[in-house]
C-alpha positions as CSV (number, residue, x, y, z in Angstrom):
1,X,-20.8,17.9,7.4
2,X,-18.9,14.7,7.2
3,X,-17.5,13.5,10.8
4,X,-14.6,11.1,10.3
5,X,-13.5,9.3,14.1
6,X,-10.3,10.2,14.8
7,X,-7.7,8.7,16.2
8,X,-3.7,10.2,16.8
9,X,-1.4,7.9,15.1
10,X,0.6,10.7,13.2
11,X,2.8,12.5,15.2
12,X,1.7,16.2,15.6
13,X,5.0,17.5,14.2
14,X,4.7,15.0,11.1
15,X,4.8,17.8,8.1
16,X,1.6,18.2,6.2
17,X,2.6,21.1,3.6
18,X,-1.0,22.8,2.3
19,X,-1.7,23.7,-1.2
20,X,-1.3,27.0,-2.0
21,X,-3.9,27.6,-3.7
22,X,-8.2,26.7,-3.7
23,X,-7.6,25.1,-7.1
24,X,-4.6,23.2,-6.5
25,X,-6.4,22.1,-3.1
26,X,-9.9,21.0,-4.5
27,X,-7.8,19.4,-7.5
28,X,-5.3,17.2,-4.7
29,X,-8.9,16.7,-3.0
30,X,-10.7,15.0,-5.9
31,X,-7.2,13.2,-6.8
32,X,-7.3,12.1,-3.2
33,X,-10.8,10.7,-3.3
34,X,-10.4,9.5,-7.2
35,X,-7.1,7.2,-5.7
36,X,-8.9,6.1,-2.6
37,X,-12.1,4.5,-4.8
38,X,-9.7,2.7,-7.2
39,X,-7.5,1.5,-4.1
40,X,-10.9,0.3,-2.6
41,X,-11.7,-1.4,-6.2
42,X,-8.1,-3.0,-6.0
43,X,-9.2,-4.8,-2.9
44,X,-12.0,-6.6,-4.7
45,X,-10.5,-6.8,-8.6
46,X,-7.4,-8.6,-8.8
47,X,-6.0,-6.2,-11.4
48,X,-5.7,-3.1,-9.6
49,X,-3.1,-3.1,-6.7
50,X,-4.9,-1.8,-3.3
51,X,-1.7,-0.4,-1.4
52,X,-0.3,2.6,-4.0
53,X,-3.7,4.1,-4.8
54,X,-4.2,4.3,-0.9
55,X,-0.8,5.7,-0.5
56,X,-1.6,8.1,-3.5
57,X,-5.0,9.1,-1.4
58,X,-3.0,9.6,1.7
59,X,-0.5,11.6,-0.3
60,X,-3.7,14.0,-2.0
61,X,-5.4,14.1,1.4
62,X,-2.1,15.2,3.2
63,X,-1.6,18.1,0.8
64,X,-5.3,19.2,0.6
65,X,-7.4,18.3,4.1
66,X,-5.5,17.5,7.3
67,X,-9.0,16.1,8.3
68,X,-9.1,13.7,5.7
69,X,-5.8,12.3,5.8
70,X,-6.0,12.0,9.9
71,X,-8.8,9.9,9.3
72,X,-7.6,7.5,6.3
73,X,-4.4,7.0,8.3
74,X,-6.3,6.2,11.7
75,X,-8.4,3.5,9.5
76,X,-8.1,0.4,10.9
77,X,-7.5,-1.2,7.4
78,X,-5.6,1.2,5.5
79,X,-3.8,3.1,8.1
80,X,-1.4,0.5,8.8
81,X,0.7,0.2,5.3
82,X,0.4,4.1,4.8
83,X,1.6,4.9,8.3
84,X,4.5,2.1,7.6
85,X,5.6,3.7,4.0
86,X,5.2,7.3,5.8
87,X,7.6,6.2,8.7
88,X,9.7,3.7,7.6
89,X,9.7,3.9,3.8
90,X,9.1,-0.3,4.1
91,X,5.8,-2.5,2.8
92,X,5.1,-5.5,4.8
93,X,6.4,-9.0,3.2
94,X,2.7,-10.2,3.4
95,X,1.6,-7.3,1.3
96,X,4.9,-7.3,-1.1
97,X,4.3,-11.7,-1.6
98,X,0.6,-11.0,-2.3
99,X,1.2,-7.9,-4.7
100,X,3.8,-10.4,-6.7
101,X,1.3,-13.0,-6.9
102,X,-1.6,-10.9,-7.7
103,X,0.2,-9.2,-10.7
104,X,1.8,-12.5,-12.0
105,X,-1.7,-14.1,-11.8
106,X,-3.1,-10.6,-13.5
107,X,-0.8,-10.8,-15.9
108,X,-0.7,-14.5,-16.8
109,X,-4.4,-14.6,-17.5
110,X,-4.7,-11.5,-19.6
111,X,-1.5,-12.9,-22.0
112,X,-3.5,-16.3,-21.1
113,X,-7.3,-15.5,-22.3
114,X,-6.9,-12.1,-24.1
115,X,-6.2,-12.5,-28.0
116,X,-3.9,-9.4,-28.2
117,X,-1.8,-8.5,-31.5
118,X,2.3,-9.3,-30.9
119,X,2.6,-6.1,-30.3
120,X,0.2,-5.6,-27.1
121,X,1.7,-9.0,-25.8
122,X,5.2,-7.4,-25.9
123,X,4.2,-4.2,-24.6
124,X,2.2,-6.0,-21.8
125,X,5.4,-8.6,-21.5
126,X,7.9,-5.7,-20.8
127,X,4.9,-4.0,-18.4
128,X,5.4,-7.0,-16.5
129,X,8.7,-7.4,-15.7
130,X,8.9,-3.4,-15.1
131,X,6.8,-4.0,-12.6
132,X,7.8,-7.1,-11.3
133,X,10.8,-5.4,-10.9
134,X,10.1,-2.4,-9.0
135,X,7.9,-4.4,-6.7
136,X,10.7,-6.5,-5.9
137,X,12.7,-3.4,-4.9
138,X,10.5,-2.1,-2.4
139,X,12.3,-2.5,1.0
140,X,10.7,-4.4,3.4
141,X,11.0,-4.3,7.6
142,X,13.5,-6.2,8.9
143,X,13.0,-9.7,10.2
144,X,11.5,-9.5,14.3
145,X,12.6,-13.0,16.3
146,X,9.0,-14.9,16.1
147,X,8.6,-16.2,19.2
148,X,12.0,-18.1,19.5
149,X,12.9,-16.2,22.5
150,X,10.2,-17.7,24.4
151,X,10.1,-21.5,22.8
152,X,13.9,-22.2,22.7
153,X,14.4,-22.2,26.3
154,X,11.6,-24.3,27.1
155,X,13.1,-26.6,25.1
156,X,16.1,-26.7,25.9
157,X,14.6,-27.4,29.4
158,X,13.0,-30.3,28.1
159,X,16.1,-31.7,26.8
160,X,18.1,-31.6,30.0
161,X,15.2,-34.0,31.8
């Protein structure tokens, strides 16, 4: 048996509905741990994104093993976007610049270095922009005061001297 460290960041009333049945549940299981090894290749290989697969994998693991999805959202590295698109339906603008740039730089050098027929480059062209596009959508938190609470009065002090 398998101990996974865990550690309560999801609110005991946060709804987990269980499959129904011990097909659907091993089937959301290997889905689960099929997205989680692709969103673990996405954080080495620039072509796959890391963030939906692990939000797929926290999806799976919700509907399949409580255990399981405790643990991925507890992780110190992927708990933090899934808890943030569980709670607030928001990605962080770190993630949503470096998901843009990764796909236009994905992108570019496959149309770049690939000889593809016309018809692949405009299928891949119009892949692109779709997904530019919903990227772009994706709401992101709203903007916190960095530090200027705490630097404009100090300077304002040092003004008045």
């Amino acid at each position: 048996m398998v101990y996974f460290p865990v550690i309560d960041y999801v609110p005991s009333d946060f709804p987990m509905p269980v499959a129904r049945t011990t097909i659907s549940k091993w089937m959301l299981l290997l889905a689960g741990w099929i997205a989680l090894a692709f969103g673990l290749l996405g954080i080495v290989l620039p072509v796959l994104p890391t963030t939906p697969f692990l939000l797929l994998a926290a999806y799976c693991f919700s509907r399949s093993s409580s255990r399981i999805h405790q643990w991925i959202v507890s992780h110190r590295w992927f708990g933090p976007p899934i808890l943030q698109w569980q709670e607030k339906r928001t990605i962080s603008r770190v993630n949503k610049r470096r998901a843009l740039l990764l796909i236009c730089l994905s992108f570019s050098l496959t149309l770049w270095l690939t000889p593809l027929p016309e018809l692949a480059r405009t299928a891949l062209v119009i892949l692109f922009v779709g997904l530019i596009w919903l990227v772009a959508r994706l709401p992101v938190p709203p903007n916190t005061p960095v530090a200027t609470d705490h630097v404009a009065p100090k300077l304002a002090d040092s003004y008045e001297q």
